[in-house]
N, CA and C atoms as a LAMMPS dump frame, in Angstrom:
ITEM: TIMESTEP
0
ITEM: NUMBER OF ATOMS
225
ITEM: BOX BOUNDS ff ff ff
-5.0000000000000000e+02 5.0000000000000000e+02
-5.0000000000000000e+02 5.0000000000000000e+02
-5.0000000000000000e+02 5.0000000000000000e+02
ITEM: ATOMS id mol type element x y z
1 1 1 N 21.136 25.171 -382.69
2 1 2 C 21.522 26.45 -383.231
3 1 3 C 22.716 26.252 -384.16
4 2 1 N 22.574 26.791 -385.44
5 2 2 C 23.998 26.795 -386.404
6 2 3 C 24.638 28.084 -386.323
7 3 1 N 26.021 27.944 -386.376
8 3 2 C 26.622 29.102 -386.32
9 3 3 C 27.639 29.503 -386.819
10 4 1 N 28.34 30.018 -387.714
11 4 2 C 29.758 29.945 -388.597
12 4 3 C 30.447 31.27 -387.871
13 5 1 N 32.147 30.907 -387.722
14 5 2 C 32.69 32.022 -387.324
15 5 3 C 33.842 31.878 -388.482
16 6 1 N 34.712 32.839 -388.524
17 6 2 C 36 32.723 -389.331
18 6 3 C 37.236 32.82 -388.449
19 7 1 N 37.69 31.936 -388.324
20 7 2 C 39.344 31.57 -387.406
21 7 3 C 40.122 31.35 -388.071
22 8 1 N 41.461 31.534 -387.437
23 8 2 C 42.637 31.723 -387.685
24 8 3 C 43.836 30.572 -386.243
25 9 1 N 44.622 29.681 -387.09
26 9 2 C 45.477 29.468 -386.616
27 9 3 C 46.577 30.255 -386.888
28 10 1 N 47.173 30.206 -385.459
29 10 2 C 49.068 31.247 -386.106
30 10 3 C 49.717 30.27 -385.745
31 11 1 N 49.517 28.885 -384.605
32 11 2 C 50.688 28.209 -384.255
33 11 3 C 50.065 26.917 -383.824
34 12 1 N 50.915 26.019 -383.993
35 12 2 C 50.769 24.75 -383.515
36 12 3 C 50.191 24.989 -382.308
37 13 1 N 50.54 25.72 -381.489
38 13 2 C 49.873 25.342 -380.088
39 13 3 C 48.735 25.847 -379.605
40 14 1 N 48.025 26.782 -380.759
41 14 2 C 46.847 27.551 -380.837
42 14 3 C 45.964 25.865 -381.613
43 15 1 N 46.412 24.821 -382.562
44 15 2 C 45.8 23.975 -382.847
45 15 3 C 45.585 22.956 -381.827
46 16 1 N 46.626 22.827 -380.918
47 16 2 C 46.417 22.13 -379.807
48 16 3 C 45.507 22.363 -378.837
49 17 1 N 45.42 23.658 -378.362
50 17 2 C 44.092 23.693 -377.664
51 17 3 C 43.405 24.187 -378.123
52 18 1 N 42.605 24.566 -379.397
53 18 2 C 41.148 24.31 -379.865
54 18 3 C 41.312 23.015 -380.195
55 19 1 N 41.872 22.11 -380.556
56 19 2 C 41.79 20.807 -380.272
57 19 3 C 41.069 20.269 -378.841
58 20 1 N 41.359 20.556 -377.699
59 20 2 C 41.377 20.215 -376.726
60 20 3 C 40.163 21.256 -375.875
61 21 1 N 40.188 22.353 -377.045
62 21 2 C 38.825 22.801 -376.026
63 21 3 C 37.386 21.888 -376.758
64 22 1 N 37.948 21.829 -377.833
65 22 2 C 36.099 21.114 -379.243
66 22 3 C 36.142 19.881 -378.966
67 23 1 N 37.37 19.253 -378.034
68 23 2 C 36.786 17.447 -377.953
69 23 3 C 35.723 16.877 -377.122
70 24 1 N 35.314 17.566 -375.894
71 24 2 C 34.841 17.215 -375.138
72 24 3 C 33.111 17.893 -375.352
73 25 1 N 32.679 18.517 -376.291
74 25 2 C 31.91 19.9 -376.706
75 25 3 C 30.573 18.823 -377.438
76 26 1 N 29.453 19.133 -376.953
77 26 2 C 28.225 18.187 -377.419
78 26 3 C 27.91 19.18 -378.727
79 27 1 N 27.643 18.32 -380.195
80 27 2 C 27.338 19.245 -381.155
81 27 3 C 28.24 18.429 -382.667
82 28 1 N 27.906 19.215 -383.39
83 28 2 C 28.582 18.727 -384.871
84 28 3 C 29.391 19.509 -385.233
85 29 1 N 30.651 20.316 -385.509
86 29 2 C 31.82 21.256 -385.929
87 29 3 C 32.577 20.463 -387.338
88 30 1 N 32.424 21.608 -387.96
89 30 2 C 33.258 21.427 -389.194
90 30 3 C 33.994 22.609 -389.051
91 31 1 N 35.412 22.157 -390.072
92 31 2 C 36.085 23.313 -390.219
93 31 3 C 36.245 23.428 -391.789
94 32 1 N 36.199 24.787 -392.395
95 32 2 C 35.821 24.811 -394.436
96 32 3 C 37.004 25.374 -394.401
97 33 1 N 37.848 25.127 -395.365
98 33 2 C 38.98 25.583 -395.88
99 33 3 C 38.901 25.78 -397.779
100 34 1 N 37.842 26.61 -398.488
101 34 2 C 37.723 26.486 -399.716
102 34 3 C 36.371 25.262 -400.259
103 35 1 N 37.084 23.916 -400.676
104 35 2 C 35.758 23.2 -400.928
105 35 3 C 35.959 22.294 -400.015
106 36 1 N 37.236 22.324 -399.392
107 36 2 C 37.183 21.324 -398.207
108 36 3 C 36.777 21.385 -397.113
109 37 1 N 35.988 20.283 -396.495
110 37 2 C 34.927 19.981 -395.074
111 37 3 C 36.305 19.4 -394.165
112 38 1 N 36.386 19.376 -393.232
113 38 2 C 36.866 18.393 -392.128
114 38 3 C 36.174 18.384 -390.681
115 39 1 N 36.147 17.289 -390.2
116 39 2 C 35.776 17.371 -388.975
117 39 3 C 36.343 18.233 -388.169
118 40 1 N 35.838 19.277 -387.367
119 40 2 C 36.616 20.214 -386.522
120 40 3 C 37.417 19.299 -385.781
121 41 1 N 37.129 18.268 -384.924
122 41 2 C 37.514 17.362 -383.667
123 41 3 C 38.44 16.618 -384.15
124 42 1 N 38.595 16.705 -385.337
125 42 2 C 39.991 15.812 -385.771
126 42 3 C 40.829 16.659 -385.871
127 43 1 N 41.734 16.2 -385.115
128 43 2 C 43.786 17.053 -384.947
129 43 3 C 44.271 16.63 -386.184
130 44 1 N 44.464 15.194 -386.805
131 44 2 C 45.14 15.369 -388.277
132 44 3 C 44.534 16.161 -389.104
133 45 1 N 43.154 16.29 -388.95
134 45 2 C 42.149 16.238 -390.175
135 45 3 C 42.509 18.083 -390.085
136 46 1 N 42.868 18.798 -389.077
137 46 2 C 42.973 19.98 -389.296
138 46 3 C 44.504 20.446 -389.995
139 47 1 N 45.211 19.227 -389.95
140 47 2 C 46.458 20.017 -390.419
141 47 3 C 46.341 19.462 -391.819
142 48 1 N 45.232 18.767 -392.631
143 48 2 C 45.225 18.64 -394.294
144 48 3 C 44.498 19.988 -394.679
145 49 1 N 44.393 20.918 -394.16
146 49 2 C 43.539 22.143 -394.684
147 49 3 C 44.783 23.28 -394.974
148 50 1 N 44.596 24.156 -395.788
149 50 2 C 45.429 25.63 -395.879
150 50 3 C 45.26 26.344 -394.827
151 51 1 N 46.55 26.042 -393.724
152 51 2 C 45.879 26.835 -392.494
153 51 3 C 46.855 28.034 -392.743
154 52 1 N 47.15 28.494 -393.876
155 52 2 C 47.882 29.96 -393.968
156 52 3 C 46.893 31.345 -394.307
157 53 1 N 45.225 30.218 -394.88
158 53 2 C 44.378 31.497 -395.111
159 53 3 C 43.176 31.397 -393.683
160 54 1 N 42.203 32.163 -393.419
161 54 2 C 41.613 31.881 -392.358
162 54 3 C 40.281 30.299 -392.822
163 55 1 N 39.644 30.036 -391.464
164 55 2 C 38.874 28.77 -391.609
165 55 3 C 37.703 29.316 -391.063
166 56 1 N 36.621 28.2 -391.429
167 56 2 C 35.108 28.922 -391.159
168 56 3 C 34.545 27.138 -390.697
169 57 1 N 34.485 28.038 -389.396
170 57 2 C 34.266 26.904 -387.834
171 57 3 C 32.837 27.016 -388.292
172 58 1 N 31.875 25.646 -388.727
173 58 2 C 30.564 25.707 -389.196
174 58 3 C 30.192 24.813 -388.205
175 59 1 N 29.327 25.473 -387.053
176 59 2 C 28.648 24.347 -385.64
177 59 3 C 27.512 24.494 -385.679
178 60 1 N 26.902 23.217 -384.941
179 60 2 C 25.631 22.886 -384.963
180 60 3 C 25.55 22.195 -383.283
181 61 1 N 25.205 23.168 -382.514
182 61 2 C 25.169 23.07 -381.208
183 61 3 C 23.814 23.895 -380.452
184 62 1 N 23.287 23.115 -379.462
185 62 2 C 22.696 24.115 -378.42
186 62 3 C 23.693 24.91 -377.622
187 63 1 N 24.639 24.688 -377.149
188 63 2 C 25.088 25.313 -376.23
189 63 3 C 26.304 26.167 -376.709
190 64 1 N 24.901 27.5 -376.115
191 64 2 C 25.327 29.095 -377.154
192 64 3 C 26.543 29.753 -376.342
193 65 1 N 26.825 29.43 -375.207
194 65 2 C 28.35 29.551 -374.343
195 65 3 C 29.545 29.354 -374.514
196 66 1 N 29.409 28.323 -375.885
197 66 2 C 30.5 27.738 -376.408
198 66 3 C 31.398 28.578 -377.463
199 67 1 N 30.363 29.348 -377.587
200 67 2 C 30.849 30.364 -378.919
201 67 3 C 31.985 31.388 -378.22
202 68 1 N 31.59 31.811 -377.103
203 68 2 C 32.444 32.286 -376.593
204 68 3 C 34.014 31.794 -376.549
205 69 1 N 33.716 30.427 -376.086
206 69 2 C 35.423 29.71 -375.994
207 69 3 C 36.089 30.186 -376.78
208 70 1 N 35.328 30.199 -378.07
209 70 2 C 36.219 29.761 -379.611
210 70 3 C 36.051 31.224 -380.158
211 71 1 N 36.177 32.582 -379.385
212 71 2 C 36.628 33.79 -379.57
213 71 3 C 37.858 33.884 -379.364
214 72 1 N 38.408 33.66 -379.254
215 72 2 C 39.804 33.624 -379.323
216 72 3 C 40.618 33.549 -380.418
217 73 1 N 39.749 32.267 -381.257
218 73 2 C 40.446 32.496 -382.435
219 73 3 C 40.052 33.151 -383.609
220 74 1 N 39.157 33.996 -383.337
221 74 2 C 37.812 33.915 -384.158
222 74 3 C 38.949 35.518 -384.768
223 75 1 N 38.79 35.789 -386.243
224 75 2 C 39.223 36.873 -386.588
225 75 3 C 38.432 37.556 -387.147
């Protein structure tokens, strides 16, 4: 199942645990910031993006439960 949401970081420690909830998560996650791709699961790879405008979490997962987690950040 593919699924795009639009999120929002406000703080380092909101990157830390969606960090820590998407590492362990079976599936493919990108995060789009404009024309840029990054791996969702990468912690550096999320702080080279404009995290002052929102991001569009692009997954490719069966497991449709997961979407839930990542309401939280979802705006």
């Amino acid at each position: 199942m593919r699924k795009t949401m639009n999120i929002r970081f406000d703080s380092y420690d909101m990157i830390e645990r969606f960090s820590r909830d998407i590492a362990n998560v079976k599936g493919e996650f990108d995060l789009v910031s404009g024309r840029k791709v990054i791996d969702a699961k990468s912690f550096l790879g999320i702080f080279s993006l404009d995290l002052s405008k929102p991001l569009v979490l692009d997954a490719v997962t069966d497991e449709v439960e997961i979407f839930d987690r990542f309401s939280c950040y979802q705006i």
